[in-house]
C-alpha positions in Angstrom: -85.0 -185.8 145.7 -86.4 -187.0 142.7 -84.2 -185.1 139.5 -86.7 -182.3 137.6 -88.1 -183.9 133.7 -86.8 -181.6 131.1 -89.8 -179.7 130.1 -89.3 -178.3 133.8 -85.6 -177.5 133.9 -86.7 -175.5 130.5 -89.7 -174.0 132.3 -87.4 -172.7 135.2 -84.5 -171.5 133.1 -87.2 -169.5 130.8 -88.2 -167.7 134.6 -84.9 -167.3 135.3 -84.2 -165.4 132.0 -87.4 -163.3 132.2 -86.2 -162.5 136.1 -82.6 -161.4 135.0 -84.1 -159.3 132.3 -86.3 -157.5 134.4 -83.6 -157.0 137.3 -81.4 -155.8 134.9 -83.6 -153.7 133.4 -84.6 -151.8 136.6 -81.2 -151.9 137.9 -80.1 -149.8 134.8 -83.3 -147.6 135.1 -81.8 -146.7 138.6 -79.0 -146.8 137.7 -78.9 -144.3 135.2 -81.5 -141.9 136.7 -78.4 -141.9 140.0 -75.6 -141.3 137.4 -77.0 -138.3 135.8 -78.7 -137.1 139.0 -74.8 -136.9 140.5 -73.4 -135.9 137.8 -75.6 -132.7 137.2 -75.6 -131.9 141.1 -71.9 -131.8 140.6 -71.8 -129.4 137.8 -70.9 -131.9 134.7 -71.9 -130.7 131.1 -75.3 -132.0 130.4 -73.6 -132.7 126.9 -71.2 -134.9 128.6 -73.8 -136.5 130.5 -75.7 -137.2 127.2 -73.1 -138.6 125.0 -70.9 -140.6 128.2 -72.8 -141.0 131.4 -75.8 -142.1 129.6 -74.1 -144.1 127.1 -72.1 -146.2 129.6 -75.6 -146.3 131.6 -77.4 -148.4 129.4 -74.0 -150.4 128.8 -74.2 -151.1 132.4 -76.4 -154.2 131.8 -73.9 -155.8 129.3 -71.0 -155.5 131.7 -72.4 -157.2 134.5 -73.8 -160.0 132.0 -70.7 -160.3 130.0 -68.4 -159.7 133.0 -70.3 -162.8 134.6 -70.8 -165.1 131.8 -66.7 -165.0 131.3 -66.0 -165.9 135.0 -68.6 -168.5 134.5 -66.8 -170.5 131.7 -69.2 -168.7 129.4 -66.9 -167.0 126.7 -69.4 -167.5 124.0 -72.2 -165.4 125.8 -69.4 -162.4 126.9 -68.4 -161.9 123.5 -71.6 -162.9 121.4 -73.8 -160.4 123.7 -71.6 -157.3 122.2 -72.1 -158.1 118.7 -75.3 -158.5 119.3 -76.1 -155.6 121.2 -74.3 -153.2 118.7 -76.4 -154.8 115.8 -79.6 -154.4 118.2 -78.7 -151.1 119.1 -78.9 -150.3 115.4 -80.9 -152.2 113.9 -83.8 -152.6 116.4 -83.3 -149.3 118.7 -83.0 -146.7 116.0 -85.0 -148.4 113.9 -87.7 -148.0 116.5 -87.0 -144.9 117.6 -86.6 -143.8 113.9 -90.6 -145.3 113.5 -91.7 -142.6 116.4 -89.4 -139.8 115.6 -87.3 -138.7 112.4 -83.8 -138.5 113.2 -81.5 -136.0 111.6 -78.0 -135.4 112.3 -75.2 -132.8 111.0 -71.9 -134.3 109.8 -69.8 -132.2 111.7 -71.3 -133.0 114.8 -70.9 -136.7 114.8 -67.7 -137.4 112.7 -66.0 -137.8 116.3 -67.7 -140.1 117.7 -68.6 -142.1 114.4 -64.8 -142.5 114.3 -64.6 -143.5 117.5 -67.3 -146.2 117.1 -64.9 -147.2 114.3 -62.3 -147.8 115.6 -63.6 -149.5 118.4 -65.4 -152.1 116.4 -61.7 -152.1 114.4 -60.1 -153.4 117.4 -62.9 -155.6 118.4 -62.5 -157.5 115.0 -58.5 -157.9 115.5 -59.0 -158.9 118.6 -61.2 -161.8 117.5 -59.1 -162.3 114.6 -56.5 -163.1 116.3 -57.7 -164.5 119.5 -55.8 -161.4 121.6 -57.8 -160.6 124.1 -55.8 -161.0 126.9 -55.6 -159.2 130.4 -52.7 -156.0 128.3 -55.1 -156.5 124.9 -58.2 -155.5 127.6 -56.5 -153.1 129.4 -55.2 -150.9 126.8 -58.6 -151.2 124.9 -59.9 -149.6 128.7 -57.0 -146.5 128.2 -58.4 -145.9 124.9 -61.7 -145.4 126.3 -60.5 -143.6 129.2 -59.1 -141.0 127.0 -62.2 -140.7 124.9 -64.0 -139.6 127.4 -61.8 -136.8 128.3 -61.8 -135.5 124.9 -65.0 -135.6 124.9 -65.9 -133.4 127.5 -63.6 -131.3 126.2 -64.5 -131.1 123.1 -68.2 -131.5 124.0 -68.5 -133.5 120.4 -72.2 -134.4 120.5 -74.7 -131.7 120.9 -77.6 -133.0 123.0 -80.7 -130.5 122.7 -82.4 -131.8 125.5 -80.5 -129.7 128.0 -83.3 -129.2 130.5 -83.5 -131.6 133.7 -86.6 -134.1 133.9 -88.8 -133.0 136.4 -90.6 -136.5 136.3 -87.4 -138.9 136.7 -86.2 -136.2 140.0 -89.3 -137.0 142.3 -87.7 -139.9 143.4 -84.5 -138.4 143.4 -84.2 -135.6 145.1 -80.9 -135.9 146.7 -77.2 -136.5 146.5 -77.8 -138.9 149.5 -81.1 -140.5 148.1 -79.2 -141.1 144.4 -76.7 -142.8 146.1 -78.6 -145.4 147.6 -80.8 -145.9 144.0 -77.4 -146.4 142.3 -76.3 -149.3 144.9 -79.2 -150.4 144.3 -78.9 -150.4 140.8 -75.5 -152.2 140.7 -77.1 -155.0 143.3 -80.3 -155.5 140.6 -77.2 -155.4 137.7 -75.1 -158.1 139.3 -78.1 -160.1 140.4 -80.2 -160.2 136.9 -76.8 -161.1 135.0 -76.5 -163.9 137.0 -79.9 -164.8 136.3 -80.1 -164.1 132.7 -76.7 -166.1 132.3 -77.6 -169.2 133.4 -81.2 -169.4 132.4 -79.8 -168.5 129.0 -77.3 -171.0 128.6 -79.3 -173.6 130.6 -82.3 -172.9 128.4 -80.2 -173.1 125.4 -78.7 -176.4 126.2 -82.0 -177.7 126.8 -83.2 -176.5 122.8 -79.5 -177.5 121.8 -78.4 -174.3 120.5 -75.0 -172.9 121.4 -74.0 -170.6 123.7 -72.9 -167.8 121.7 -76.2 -168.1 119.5 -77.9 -167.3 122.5 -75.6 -164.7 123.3 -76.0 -162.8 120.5 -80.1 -162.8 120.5 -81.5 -163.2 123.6 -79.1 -162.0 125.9 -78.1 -159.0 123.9 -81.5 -157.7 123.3 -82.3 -158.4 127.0 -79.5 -155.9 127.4 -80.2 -153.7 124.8 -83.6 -152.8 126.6 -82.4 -149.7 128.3 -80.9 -148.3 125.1 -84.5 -148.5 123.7 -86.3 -147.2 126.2 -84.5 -144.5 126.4 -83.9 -143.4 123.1 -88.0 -143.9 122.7 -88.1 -141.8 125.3 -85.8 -139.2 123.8 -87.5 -139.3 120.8 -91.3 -138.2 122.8 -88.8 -135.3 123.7 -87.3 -135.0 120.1 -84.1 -134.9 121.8 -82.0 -136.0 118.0 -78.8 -135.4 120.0 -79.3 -137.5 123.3 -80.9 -140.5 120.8 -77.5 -140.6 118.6 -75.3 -140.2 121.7 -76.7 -142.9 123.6 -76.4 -145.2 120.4 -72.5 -144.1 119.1 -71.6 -144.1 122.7 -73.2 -147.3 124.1 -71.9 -148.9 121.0 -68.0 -147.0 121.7 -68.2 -148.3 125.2 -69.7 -152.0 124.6 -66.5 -152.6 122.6 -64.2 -150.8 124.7 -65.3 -150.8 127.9 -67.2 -154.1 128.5 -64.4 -156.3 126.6 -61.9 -154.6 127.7 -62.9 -154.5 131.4 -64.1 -158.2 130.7 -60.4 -159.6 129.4 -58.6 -157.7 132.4 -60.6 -160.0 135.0 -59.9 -163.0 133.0 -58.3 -163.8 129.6 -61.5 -164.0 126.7 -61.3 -166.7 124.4 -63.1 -166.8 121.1 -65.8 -168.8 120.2 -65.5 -170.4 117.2 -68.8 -170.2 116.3 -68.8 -166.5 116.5 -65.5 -167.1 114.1 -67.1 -169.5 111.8 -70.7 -167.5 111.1 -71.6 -164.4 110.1 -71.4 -162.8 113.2 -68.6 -160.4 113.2 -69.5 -160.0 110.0 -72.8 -158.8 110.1 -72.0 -156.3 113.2 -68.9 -154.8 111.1 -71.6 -154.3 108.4 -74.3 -152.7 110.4 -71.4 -150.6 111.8 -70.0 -149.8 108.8 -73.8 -149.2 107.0 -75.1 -147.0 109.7 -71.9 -144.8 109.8 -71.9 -144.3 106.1 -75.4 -143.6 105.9 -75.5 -140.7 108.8 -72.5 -139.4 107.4 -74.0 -138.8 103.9 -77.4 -139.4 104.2 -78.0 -137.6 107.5 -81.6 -138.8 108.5 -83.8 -141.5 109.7 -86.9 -142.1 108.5 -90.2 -143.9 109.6 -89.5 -146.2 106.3 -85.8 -146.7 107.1 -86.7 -147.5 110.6 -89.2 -150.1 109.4 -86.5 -151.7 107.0 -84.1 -151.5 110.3 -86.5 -153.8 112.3 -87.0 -156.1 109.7 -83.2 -156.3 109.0 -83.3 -157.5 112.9 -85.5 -160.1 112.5 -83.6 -161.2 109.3 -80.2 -161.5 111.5 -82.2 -163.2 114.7 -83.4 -165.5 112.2 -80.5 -166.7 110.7 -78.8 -166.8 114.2 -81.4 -170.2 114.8 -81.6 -171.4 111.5 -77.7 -171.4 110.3 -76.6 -173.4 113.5 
């Protein structure tokens, strides 16, 4: 069988990219629409569902990518695709989102779950610092998350406005039984488009010769980061302020703590150097750090901020490719 020229193996991995994304996209369309669906048939606080089912929804599709790429010998892309996602998620989801619909918060209504998000991306940055993120490192960074998410549905720390259910998202759902089967469903198009995006990724980037974490942190984290923006847009045609900063501060809480965590407890993460070397950790510590200063004093998102978000994204994509 005569071997494929290189233009092809690039043309293929490109598909198999474009295919992952869109399985993984679907699968966390479905799969979130399930979650909640189950969760409000069961009598769970819609605010819990806001800030923690939907959060860990759209996080959903960097599990399965990050979980895979690990197994697959592909450290680079586990750990690059969370700092990427959590700049994306800022940067480029509420800076979008921010473009639609100005966002407004109260200080006492986020200083929870800003610290939180804090902390997390604290012991993200140790973790890296110190290469520690074995299988106890990734398990207690899973306990931590385990009891945030009790406290906050006690606590009920976010308020999402948006309390009513969506008429639009239930025809299709319409039983306990029917979510069921859309969220296996879900997890099948999950586990298949990570595999798909993972190796097209790194395939594609070994073709172009550009590292496996670079790629990680751009196109596999904004492949992933999809969900999060459709549905904070989405949120923001509702002007549901609440559900928009819940799904960011939580999918950014559980990104750290939840995908790394569950990541190093299947296998031992090592640290790519170039993640070390760059500006990477950096840069999402910054965004992290920026975003919670400027909600907590600030308090609003404007259509100009949003614009100076997005082009802050490009910025970091940019230097991603051109400091390699």
């Amino acid at each position: 069988m005569p071997e494929l020229g290189a233009n092809a193996v690039l043309a293929l991995s490109v598909a198999a990219m474009v295919a992952g994304l869109f399985l993984l996209i679907k699968g966390g369309d479905w799969t979130i629409e399930s979650a909640a669906f189950v969760a409000e048939r069961t009598g769970l606080s819609p605010l819990f569902i806001g800030a923690t089912i939907i959060s860990f929804g759209t996080s959903v599709p960097e599990l399965f990518a990050s979980v895979n790429a690990n197994l697959s010998g592909y450290p680079g892309i586990a750990l690059g695709n969370v700092l990427g996602s959590n700049v994306a998620n800022i940067l480029l989801v509420l800076g979008a989102t921010a473009f639609i619909f100005r966002i407004t918060a109260k200080r006492d209504q986020i200083a929870k779950d800003m610290g939180m998000m804090l902390l997390a991306t604290g012991i993200l940055a140790v973790g890296m610092l110190t290469d520690g993120f074995t299988r106890l490192f990734g398990l207690g960074m899973f306990v931590i998350l385990v009891g945030f998410v009790a406290y906050q549905y006690r606590t009920d720390s976010l308020v999402v406005e948006d309390q009513d259910d969506d008429d639009a998202e239930e025809g299709k759902i319409s039983s306990i039984r029917t979510a069921l089967l859309f969220l296996l469903a879900g997890l099948v198009f999950l586990a298949a488009g990570a595999e798909l995006l993972v190796e097209g990724a790194v395939r594609t980037g070994s073709a172009i010769g550009v590292p496996e974490a670079v790629i990680g942190i751009t196109v596999v984290a904004f492949g992933t980061s999809l969900p999060e923006l459709s549905t904070c847009i989405a949120a923001a045609r509702n002007q549901s302020v609440g559900l928009i900063l819940g799904n960011i501060i939580g999918s950014n809480t559980f990104n750290i703590l939840s995908i790394i965590g569950v990541t190093a407890m299947i296998k031992p993460l090592a640290v790519d150097p170039v993640l070390l070397g760059g500006m990477d950790l950096w840069a999402m510590i910054a965004v992290t750090l920026a975003f919670a200063v400027w909600m907590m004093t600030i308090g609003r998102l404007t259509r100009a901020t949003g614009v100076i978000m997005m082009i802050a994204y490009v910025g970091f994509v940019w230097a991603q490719f051109t400091f390699i």
